[in-house]
Every structure is written in structure tokens, then in C-alpha cells.
N, C-alpha and C positions, 0 to 999 in steps of 0.2 A: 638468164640470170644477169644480176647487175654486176659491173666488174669490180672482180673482187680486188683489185690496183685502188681505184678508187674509194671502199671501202673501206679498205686498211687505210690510206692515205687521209681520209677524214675521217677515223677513230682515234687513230694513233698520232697524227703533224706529221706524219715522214712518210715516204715513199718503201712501200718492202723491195728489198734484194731479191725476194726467190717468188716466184709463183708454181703452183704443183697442180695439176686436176686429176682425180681419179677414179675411175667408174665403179657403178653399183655392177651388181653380175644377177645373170639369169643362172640356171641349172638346169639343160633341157632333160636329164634323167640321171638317178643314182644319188637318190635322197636319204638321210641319214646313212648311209657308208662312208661317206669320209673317214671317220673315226672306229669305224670300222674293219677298216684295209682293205676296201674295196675300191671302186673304180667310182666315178664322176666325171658329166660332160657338162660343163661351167662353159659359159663366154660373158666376156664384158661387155656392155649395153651404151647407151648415150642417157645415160642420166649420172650426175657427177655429183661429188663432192671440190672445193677446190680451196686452197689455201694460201696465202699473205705469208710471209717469213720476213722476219729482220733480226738480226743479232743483237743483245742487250750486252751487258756488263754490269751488269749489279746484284747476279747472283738469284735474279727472280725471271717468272714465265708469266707474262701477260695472255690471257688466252677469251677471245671476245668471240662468242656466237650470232653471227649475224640474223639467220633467223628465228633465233630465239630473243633477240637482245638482251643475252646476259654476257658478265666481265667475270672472270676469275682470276686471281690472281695469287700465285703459288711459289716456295722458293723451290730453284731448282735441284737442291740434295741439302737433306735426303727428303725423298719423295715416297708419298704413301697412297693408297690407294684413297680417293676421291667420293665424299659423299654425290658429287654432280654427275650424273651417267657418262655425259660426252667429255667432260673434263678425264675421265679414265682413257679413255680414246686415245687422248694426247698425252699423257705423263704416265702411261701405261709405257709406251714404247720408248719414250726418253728412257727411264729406267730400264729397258732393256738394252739403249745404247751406252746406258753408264756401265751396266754391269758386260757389255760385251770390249768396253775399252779397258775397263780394270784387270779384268780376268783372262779373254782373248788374248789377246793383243799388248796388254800394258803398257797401251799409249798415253800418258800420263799427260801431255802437251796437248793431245788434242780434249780428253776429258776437261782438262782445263778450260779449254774455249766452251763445251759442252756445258758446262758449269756455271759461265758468264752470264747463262740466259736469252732468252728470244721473246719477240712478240710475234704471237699469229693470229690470225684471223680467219673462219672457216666460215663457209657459206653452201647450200648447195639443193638441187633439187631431186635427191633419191628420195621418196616417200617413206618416211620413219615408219618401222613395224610391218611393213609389206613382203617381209620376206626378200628386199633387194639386197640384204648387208649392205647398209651405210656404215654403220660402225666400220666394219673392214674396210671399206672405203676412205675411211677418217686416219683405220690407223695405217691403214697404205700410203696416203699420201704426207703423213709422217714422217716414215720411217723412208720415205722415198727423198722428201726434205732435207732431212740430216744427212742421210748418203751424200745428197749432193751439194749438201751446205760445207761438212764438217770431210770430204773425200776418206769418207771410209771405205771406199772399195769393195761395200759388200754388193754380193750375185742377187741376184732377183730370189734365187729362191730363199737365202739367207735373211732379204728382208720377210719376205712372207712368214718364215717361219717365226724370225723375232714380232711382227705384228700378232701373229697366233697367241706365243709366248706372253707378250702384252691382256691379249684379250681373258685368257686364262686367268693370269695374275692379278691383274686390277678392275678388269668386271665383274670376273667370278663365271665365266661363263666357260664349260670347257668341249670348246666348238674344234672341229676338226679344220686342216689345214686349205681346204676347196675356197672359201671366201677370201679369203686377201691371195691364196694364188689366183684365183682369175681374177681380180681386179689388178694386179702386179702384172701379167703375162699378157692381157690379152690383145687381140688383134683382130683388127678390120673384118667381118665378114669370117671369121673363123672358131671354131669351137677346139675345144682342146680335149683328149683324153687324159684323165690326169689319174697317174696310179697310187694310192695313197698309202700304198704298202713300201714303196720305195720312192716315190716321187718322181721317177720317170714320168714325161709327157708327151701328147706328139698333137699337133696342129691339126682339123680337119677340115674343110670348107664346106660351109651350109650352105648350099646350092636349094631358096625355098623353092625358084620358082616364079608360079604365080600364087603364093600364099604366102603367109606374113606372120612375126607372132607379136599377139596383144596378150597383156597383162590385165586380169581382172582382180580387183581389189577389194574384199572382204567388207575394210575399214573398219575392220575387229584389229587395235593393236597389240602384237604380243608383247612383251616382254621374256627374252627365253633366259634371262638368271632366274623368272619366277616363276617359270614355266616347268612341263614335265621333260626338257629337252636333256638335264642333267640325269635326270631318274630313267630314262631311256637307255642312254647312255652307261649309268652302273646294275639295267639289268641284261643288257648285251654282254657286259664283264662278267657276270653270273655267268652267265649261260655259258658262254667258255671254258669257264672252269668248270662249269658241271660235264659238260662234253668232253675236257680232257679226261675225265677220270674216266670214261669207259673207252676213249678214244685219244692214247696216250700222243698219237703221232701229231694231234691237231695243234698248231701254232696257230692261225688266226681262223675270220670265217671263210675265208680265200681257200681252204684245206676244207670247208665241211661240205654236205651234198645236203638235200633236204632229207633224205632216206635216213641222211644220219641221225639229224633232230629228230625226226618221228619216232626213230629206233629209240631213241633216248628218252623222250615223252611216254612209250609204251611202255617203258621196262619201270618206269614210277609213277606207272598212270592212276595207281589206288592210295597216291600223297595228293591231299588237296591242299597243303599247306603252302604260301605265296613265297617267294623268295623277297625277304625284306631289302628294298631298293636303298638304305640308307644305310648298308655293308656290302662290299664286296664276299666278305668273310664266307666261304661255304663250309658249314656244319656237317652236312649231309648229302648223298648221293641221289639230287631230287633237283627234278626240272617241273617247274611251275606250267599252268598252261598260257598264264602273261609270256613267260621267259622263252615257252616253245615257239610262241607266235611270232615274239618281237627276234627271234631265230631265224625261223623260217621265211620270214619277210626279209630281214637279210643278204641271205645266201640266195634266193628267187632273186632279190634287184641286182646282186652283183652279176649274175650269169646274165638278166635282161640288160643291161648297158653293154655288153658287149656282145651281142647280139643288134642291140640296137645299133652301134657304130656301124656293120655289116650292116645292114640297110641303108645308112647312112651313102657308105660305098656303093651302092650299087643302085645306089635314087630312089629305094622303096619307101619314101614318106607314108605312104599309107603303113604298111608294116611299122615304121618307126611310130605313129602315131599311135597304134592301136598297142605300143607296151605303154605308152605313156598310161593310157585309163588304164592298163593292169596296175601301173606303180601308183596310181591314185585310190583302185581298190588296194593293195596290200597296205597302204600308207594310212587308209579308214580303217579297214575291217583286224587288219595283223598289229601295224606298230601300233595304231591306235592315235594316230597324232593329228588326224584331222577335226573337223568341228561343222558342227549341220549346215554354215555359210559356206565352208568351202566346196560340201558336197554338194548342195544347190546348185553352186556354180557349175560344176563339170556333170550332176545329170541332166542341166538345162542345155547344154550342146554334146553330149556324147552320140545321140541320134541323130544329128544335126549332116547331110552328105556334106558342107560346106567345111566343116572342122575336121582335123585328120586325127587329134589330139590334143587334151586336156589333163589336166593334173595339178594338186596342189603342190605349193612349191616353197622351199624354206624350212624352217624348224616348226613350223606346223602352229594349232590351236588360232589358226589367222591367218592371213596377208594373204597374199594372191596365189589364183589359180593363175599356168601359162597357155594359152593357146594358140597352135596353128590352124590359123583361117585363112579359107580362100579371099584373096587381097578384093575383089571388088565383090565380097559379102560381106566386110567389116562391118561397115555401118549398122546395116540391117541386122546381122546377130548380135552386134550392142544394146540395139536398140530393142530388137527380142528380151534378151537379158538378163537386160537393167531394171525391165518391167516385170521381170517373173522373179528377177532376187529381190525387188521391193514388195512384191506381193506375199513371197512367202513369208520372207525375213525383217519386213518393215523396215530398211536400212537403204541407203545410197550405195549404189557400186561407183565408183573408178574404174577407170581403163585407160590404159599405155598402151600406144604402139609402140615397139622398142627396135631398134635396128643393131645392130654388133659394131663396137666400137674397139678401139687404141684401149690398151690398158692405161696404168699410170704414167704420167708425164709433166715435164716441163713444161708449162704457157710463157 
């Protein structure tokens, strides 16, 4: 990428004070559970976002997309949610600093500076809609900005969570907490187990080997505010509650078994009626066969991540690769969140001895399948592919080799 010092400096006449870069994230397994209280293995990648800062005083927020070439320009309070997508990114999380200086903290002196205004400039190479979280990228290296612009003292996970909080608020999107923690945490060569029930995590080092993972890319862009990732989302909440009522003891799906779904599926299996994804409201003591599925796909990925860690430990890539294609059938056939490009991609190497595992990856209806290929087959199963996903699908694939990188930082 072109330096982003230099950009800011011939948008704006001045030199920025702060530079920030911060990575998109892979997910090697434990897809849609974030928001579920379940478990997730995120590492952050070498494709970045990065960002320019300088402090204004006049009460407004300069905010210039480099690779979009557009300019926005916004007062800093009060601040509301953004018809521009990426403009929410950034004045999403400012207002999560304002309302955490008012209310936290009641630092009224540094609000003030906060108030004065900045100019930023963002630039960067994750592929929009691939399923990398850019956005959580954008609002990480934000929220990571201010910390260190304005010494708020907040912990890595405090910012992660206020970028969440942001993405909630002013995108509309209400994504679980796994994308800006690993973009905020990560490290070198390391993947993270991250518990999303309590936020506990623990390091673990990806030892490939001699194999590699490339990113194959759909070039189907989602959008998940317009997507089904929200309606997923409130019929997992259903299903909860329909399972508390015969099963008072269960808190989250961390508490269920699959015996238990089915048991709860069987006891209203002669209700065909759908549970409306557009209430959480449950009327009745009735589990849908959408609601059993997107259940039972669930509780099956929470126990296979951690399962798959144990192989992790113990060097069984083969083993870890072969849950991955189970988490891409329960992610096709159960949640229902994939789409015929991305099943192409992963039955076009599932037989393949070179690839250990494949899977779609992200909030689904798009962006890329991950896989681990043997390093000096790359080429060649690209190039397989690329030719079999233009054959069925008439479309271009992409491909990233991606390596594990530093989470958010200083440049």
C-alpha cells in the first residue's frame, strides 16, 4: 500500500500525529457461535487497514477514504448514525468514546479535546465483503487511535468491546464480539481460543508445517445489515427459549446437548408452523425444524472447536482439517448460511490428498472459503480451481495466501 503519512499529508497540508494499522482476521473454526457463547479460533492475518490522525478544534471530523476517494465531513456531537457505510465505522466508535467519557469516567477535560475534532484518513487492502472484517478492522484501529491519542487507559478488551458496541449501534449490524477481538489481540504465528461466554482466551501456536492457508474468494459481496445474519441470529434466541421451557436449567447453548434439541423437536414435531424470525416473542411451546437445525448446528460447532484445539495440540492437522468440512456441511445443510459459490469451492478440494480442509468462512451468503493446502501444491490447486469455479459458476475466483500477523498497532 501507498503510505498512508503521505496521503494524509497531500489531502489535508499537514503531516498526521498518529499512525495506526490494523488487521483483517481469518476464523480457522467456530462459525456463527460468537453470539452464541460459544468458543472461536480467530487469528489476525497480513492484510490491513491503516489510518492518518491529527487533532482539529473546530468541533468537526474530516474523514477521506482513500480507496474510495470520497470526503465526509461530520460535526463531532452530537453524532448520529451515517447514511455512508464506512463513515459508521468511524463516528460509530467516537460516540462510544463520548458516551464512555460522560458516563464511565466523567472526564469532562478530556471529552472536551474529544469534541475539538480530528482529521483521518483510512486506506487499506482487506477485500470488502470477503468475509475478512474490514469493518472491524476500521473500527479497531479507531478505537485503538483514541486510546492512544486522547490516554484513555482502556484494556484491549474494553476496546474491542466498545468497537462491537459501535458496529451494533451505527451499522445495524449485531455481530458478536470474535472480529475486532482478533483484529485488537492478535499475534504473530498464533491463534487464539477465545470464550465468548466469558471472554477468557488463551494463545495457541499454528505449527502448518509444510502447508499453508489460502483464501478463496467467492467475489459474491455480502452485505450482512442485509443479509440473513441478523434473522439467524433472532432464531437462535427463539430456540432458547423454546428449550428453556422444557429444560428450565439451560442458560446458554454451552448448557445444551444435541439429544436435547431433538428431544425438543420430537415432543412438537406435529407443529409445522415457522417460528417468526422478526420477534423474539415465544407464544407457544414449539420448536420449528429451521430453529431445530440452526440449534443443532450450534451446539455440534461448539463441542467441534474444541475438539479441534486438541488436535491442534497434538499436531493432528489432518483431524483438525477434516471438522473443518463437517463445519462447512453444518454451515450449508443446518444454518443454512452458505450459497452454491461457496459450496463449489470446498467440493472442488474436499477429495483433493493435497488439502487437509476447507470451509466457508464469515457471516456467509459469500466471501471466501479458508484452506489448508500442502505449500508446494498451491499453484496447481489454484489453478484447478479457478477453472472449475468459472466453469460452473461463470465468475472469477480470488485467492490470498494469508500468513498470521501482530494485531492492532502503532506504525
Amino acid at each position: 500500500m501507498p503510505s498512508i503519512q503521505e496521503k494524509f499529508t497531500q489531502f489535508f497540508g499537514h503531516a498526521p500525529s498518529l499512525m495506526v494499522q490494523s488487521p483483517g482476521r481469518i476464523n480457522l473454526i467456530g462459525e456463527h457461535t460468537d453470539y452464541n457463547h460459544g468458543f472461536v479460533l480467530p487469528a489476525a492475518i497480513d492484510k490491513y487497514v491503516q489510518i492518518a490522525f491529527e487533532h482539529r478544534t473546530d468541533g468537526m471530523i474530516h474523514m477521506h477514504a482513500i480507496d474510495l476517494n470520497e470526503t465526509v465531513i461530520v460535526q463531532v456531537h452530537p453524532l448520529q448514525p451515517h447514511t455512508i457505510t464506512w463513515v459508521n465505522y468511524i463516528i460509530g466508535v467516537v460516540a462510544q468514546v463520548q458516551d464512555y467519557l460522560t458516563y464511565a469516567v466523567h472526564n469532562k477535560e478530556t471529552l472536551y479535546k474529544l469534541n475539538e475534532g480530528f482529521d483521518i484518513c483510512i486506506q487499506g487492502d482487506i477485500p470488502i465483503g470477503a468475509g475478512l472484517s474490514s469493518s472491524a478492522a476500521v473500527e479497531s484501529a479507531v478505537i485503538f487511535a483514541l486510546n492512544e491519542w486522547y490516554a484513555l487507559g482502556l484494556t484491549k478488551m474494553q476496546m474491542a468491546l466498545m468497537a462491537q458496541k459501535a458496529e451494533h449501534e451505527f451499522a445495524g449490524v449485531k455481530c458478536g464480539i470474535m472480529d475486532m477481538f482478533a483484529s485488537i489481540h492478535g499475534e504473530a504465528n498464533q491463534v487464539m481460543l477465545l470464550d465468548c461466554q466469558d471472554l477468557s482466551f488463551k494463545y495457541y501456536p499454528l505449527q502448518l508445517n509444510d502447508y499453508c492457508i489460502v483464501l478463496f474468494d467467492t467475489s459474491i459481496k455480502h452485505a450482512l445489515a442485509s443479509s440473513e445474519y441478523n434473522t439467524r441470529r433472532l432464531e437462535c434466541e427463539q430456540g432458547i427459549k423454546i428449550l428453556q421451557q422444557t429444560y428450565p436449567a439451560i442458560q446458554t447453548f454451552r448448557d445444551v446437548s444435541v439429544q436435547q434439541v431433538e428431544e425438543c423437536l420430537s415432543l412438537y414435531k406435529d407443529t409445522k408452523e415457522n417460528i417468526n424470525p422478526s420477534s423474539v416473542t415465544t407464544h407457544q411451546s414449539l420448536i420449528s425444524t429451521k430453529v431445530y437445525q440452526r440449534c443443532k448446528y450450534v451446539v455440534e460447532e461448539i463441542e467441534r472447536v474444541q475438539l479441534a484445539v486438541k488436535d491442534l495440540l497434538v499436531g493432528d492437522l489432518h483431524a483438525f482439517g477434516q471438522k473443518m468440512f463437517a463445519t462447512h456441511r453444518g454451515l450449508s445443510e443446518l444454518y443454512e448460511v452458505s450459497c452454491p459459490e461457496l459450496d463449489v469451492l470446498v467440493n472442488a478440494v474436499k477429495d483433493n490428498e493435497h488439502v487437509l480442509g476447507a470451509r466457508m468462512m464469515g457471516g456467509g451468503f459469500g466471501g471466501c472459503t479458508i484452506n489448508i493446502i500442502q505449500s508446494n501444491e498451491v499453484e496447481n490447486i489454484i489453478a484447478q480451481v479457478t477453472e472449475q469455479y468459472h466453469h460452473e459458476t461463470h465468475k472469477k475466483l480470488h485467492t490470498y495466501q494469508v500468513k498470521i500477523e501482530q494485531g492492532t498497532h502503532i506504525i
